[in-house]
N, C-alpha and C positions, 0 to 999 in steps of 0.2 A: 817293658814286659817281654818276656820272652814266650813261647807260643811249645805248647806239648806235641811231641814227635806224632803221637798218637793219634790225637783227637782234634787238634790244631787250637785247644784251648788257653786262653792265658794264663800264666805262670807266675808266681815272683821273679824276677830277676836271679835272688839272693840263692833261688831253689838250689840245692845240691844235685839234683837230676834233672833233667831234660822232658819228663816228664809230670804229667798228672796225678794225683792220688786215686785217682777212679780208675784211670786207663793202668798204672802200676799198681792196682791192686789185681786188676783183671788178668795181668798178664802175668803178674806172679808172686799171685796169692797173698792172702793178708800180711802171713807170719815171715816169707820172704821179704814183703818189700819194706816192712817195718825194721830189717836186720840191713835191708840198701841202705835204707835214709840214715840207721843210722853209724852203721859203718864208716858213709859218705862221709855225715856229719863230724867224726872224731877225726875223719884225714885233713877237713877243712882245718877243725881248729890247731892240729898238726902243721899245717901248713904245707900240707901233701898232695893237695889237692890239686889236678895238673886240667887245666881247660884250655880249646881249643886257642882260645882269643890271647893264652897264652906265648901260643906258637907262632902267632901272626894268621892262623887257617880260620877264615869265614867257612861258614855253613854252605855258602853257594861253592865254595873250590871242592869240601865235602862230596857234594851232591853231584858234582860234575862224573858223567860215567866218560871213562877214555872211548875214542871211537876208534873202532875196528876196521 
């Protein structure tokens, strides 16, 4: 399972976002996040859908801030 940017809560795997439904709804709005998911949704079964794990990028190289 994979873990919400937001809230740090569990996820499905399969999710098309990175997020939660409570924390994407809060963040933006009902009627927005229902047009993410499923926008997302139609790229997925497009086959358009580009994720990081695709690139070889972990979350932690992500997270990494350059030092100054």
């Amino acid at each position: 399972m994979k873990k919400c940017l937001y809230c740090g809560r569990e996820i499905p795997e399969e999710s098309v976002v990175d997020f939660c439904e409570h924390c994407g709804v809060s963040v933006f709005g009902e009627k927005m996040f229902k047009a993410i998911i499923s926008n997302m949704e139609d790229a997925r079964e497009r086959n358009d859908l580009v994720h990081r794990k695709d690139f070889g990028i972990e979350n932690e190289e992500i997270e990494k801030k350059p030092e100054i």
